[in-house]
N, C-alpha and C positions, 0 to 999 in steps of 0.2 A: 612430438605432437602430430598427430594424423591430418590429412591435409583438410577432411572433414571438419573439424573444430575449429579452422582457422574465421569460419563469420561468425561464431560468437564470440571471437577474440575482438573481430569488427565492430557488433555490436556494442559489446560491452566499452572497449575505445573510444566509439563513437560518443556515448553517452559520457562516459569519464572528462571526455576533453571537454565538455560543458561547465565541467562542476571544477578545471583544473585551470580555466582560466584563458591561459597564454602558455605558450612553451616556458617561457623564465618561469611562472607562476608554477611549476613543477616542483621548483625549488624551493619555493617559500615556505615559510612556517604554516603548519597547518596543526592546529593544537587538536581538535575531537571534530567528530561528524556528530550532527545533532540534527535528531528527524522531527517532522511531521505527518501524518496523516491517515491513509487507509488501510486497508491489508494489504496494498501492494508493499507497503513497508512496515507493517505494524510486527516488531518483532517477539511479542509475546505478552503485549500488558494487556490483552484481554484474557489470557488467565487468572486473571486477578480483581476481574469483575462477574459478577453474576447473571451472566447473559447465553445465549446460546452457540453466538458467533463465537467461534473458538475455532486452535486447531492444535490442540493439545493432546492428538491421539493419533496413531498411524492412519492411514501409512504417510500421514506427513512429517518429515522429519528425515526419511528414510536414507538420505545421503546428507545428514547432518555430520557435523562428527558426534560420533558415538550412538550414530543413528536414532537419536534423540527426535521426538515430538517438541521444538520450545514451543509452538506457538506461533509460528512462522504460518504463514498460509502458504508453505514452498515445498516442494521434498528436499531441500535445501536450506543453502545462505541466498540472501537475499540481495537486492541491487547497491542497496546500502551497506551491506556488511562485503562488497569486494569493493564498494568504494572506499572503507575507511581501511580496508587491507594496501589499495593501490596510494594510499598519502604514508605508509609508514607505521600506521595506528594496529589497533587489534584486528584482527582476522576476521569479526563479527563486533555489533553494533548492540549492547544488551536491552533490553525493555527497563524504562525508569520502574515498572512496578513488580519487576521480577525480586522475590529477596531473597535471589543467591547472590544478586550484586549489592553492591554498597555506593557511595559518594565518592572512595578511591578509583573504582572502575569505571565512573562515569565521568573523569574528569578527562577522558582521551573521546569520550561519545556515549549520546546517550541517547535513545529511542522514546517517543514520547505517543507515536502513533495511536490510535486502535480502528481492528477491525471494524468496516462498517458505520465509519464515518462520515462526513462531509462538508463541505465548504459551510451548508447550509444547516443552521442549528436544527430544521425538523426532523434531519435525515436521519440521525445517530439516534432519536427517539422512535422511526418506523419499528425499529427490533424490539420496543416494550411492549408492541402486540401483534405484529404480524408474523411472529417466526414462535410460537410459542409450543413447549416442551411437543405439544402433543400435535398441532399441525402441519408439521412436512410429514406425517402418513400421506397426506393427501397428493403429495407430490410424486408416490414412489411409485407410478402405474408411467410417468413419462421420462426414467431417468435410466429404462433399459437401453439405453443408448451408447456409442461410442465417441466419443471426445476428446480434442486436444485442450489440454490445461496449459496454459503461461502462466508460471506459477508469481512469476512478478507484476503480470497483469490482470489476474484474476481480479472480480470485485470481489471476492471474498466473503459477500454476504451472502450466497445462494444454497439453494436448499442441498445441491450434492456437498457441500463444504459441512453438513451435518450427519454424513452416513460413514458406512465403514465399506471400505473397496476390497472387493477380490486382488488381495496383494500378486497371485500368480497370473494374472489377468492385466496388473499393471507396467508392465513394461516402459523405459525408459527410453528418447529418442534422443535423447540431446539436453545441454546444458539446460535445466530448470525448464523443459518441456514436457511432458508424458503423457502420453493415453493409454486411455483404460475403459473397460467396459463395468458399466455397475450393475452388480450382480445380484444387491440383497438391499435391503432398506433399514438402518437401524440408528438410534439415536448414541451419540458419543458414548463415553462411558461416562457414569453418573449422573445421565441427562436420560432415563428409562419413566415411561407413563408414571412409573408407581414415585415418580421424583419428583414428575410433574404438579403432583399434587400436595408437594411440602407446602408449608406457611411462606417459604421465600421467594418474595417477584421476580419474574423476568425484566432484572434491568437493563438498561440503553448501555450502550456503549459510550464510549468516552468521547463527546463532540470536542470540537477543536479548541471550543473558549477553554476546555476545562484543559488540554492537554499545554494551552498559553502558560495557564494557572501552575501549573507542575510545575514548567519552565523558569517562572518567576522563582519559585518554589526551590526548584534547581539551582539556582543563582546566589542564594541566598546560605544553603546547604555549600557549596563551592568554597565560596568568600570562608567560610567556618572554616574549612576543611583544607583551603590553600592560602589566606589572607583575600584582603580585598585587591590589591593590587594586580595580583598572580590570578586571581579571577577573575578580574577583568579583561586580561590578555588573553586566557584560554574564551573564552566569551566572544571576543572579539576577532580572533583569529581563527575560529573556529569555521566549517565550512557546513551551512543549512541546507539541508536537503526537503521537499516539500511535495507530497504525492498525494493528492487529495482529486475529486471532482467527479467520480465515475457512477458511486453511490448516489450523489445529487439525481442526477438524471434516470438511470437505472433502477434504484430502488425506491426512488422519491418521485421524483415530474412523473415520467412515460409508467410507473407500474399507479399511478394515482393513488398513493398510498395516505397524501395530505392533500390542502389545498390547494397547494404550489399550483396546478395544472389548469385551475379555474383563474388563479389571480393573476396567472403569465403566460402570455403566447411564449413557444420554446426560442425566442430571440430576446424576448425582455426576461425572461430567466436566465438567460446567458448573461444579459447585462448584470442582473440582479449579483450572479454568481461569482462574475472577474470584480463587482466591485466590494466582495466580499475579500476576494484575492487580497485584492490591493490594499485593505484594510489590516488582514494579515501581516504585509510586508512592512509598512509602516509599524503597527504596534513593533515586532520583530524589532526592525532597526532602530524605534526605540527605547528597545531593551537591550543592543548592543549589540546587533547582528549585523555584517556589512559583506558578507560574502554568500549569496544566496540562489539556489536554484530551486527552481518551480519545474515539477516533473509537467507537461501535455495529458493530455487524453489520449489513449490508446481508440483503435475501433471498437468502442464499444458494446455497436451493432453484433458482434462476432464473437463476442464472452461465451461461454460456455452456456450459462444461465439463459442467455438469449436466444442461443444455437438452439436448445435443448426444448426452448417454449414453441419454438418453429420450425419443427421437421429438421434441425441443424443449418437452416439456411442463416446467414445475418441478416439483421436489418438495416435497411439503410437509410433508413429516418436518424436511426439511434447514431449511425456513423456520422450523418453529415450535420448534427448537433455535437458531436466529439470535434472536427473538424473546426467548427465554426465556433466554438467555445475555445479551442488552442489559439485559432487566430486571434480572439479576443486578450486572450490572455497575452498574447506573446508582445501584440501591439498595447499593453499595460505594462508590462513587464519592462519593456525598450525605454519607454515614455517617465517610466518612475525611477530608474536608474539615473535616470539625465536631474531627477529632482532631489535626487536625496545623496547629500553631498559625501562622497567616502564609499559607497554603496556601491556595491558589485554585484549584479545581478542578473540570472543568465536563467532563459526558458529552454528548458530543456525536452525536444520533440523526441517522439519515440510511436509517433501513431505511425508511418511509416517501416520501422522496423519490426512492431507488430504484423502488420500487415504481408511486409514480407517473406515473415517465419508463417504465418497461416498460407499462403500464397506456396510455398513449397517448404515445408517441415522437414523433409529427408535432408537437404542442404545443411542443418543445421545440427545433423548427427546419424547414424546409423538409425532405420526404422527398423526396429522389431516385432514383429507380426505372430 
């Protein structure tokens, strides 16, 4: 292994030991990895809605194996699919609404994400009108731009996540990095004006309550499938992974897409936000979750989308509302751990490692220019 690739072996480590406990805890029984939340994780169940957030067409996918589009918003596997490779489990993490998988395959992990989601139930409804078939033409006049993508930190709802990329132009720097220049403006496939104008609505994406809903859903389907007892235990030994919060801010407060920005200064929608969290972790634990990590906010400020609206600078409103919302979360996270008895629950920061990788990219792989 090249001495290049040794910090994302860091990175990835760094985040792993969050989600791995303790050193003993290495060794414990770890039955499935079972996700929540945005496109930083969402493994493919927005294929399977009718919306336009998707990424079911190249060039994502393009170091999948079998260079496969799932659905990923990665050119890749995703942070969750080498976590459940690093417990033992499958290699990748499936989407509950993919149906090449079954109940068998989701009884070592199952993905319950979708793109473009949020903590916040308004968020996942902004894409019933704001992204519709025929209005990112309007975007395609600012997107001749050059950009680093973190493909595990993308929000995944922005308007270059709807075009097709000059693949010869895309080059590779590093582990689930890439940039690229966009070359042309076009809608997915099957998402063309003359589409636009079917009888079919552009629906929301999967808010969280609904993705709970599956879960339960899940539980139940298990129990069928391995008895109640044996369901229980994979349930309960099972390690929660949870990446939500970017969309709230990003596509909801700061783009004023709802109300949110009139009813809340950006500190009492933080509030609002972490005690949405908390609300989460509870229900969770009381459907049998005890081992749980809550992914941070990334910078923000410096998503792609962000870059791309401001000359490629970041914002750093946007950032010190990502900041100041992980602190919220982390000191919720500490706090409810100590309340809920059995409960393992670990905040898992990653807005620094973001940062770092933007801060000097070639570190983290050969640049090709």
């Amino acid at each position: 292994m090249p001495a290049a690739a040794a910090p994302h072996r860091q990175l990835l480590g760094g985040i792993l030991l969050l989600l791995l406990w303790r050193p003993a805890a290495v060794r414990a029984r770890v039955t499935a990895v079972i996700v929540f939340g945005d496109s930083t994780v969402d493994a493919g169940n927005n294929n399977a809605v009718p919306t336009v957030v998707r990424s079911n067409f190249p060039p994502y996918g393009r170091d999948f194996p079998g260079r496969r589009a799932t659905g990923r918003f990665c050119n890749g596997r995703l942070a969750t699919d080498f976590y459940s490779e690093a417990y033992g489990l499958r290699p990748f993490v499936p989407a509950y609404l993919d149906p090449d998988y079954g109940i068998r395959d989701f009884a070592t992990g199952v993905c319950f994400a979708s793109a473009g989601s949020g903590l916040d139930v308004a968020t996942a409804g902004v894409f019933v009108s704001k992204f519709t078939p025929t209005q990112p033409k309007s975007y395609s006049s600012i997107f001749n731009l050059r950009t680093i993508v973190l493909c595990s930190y993308d929000a995944g709802v922005d308007p270059p996540n709807q075009i097709r990329l000059n693949l010869s132009r895309y080059p590779k720097i590093g582990l689930g990095i890439l940039i690229h220049s966009i070359s042309s403006f076009r809608f997915p496939p099957n998402r063309s004006e003359s589409a636009s104008k079917s009888s079919q609505p552009n629906s929301s994406v999967i808010p969280l309550w609904k993705q709970v809903e599956y879960f339960r859903e899940y539980k139940r389907r298990l129990a069928a499938h391995l008895g109640a007892a044996e369901a229980e235990g994979v349930v309960s030994d099972a390690v929660y992974a949870i990446s939500v919060g970017t969309n709230d801010f990003i596509e909801n407060y700061f783009a004023g897409t709802t109300r949110r920005y009139l009813q809340f200064g950006v500190g009492e929608y933080t509030d609002f936000l972490v005690g949405l969290a908390r609300g989460l972790l509870v229900e969770l634990y009381g459907l049998g979750a005890r081992k749980v990590a809550f992914t941070g906010l990334a910078a923000a400020g410096c998503l792609p989308l962000v870059r791309a609206r401001r000359m490629m600078l970041c914002a750093e409103e946007y950032n010190a509302a990502a900041r100041a919302f992980n602190d919220a979360l982390r000191g919720m996270v500490a706090e409810l751990a100590d309340d809920l008895p059995g409960a393992h629950l670990r905040f898992a920061d990653v807005y620094d490692f973001f940062a770092d990788i933007l801060g000097d990219p070639a570190r983290y792989g050969k640049l090709y220019r």
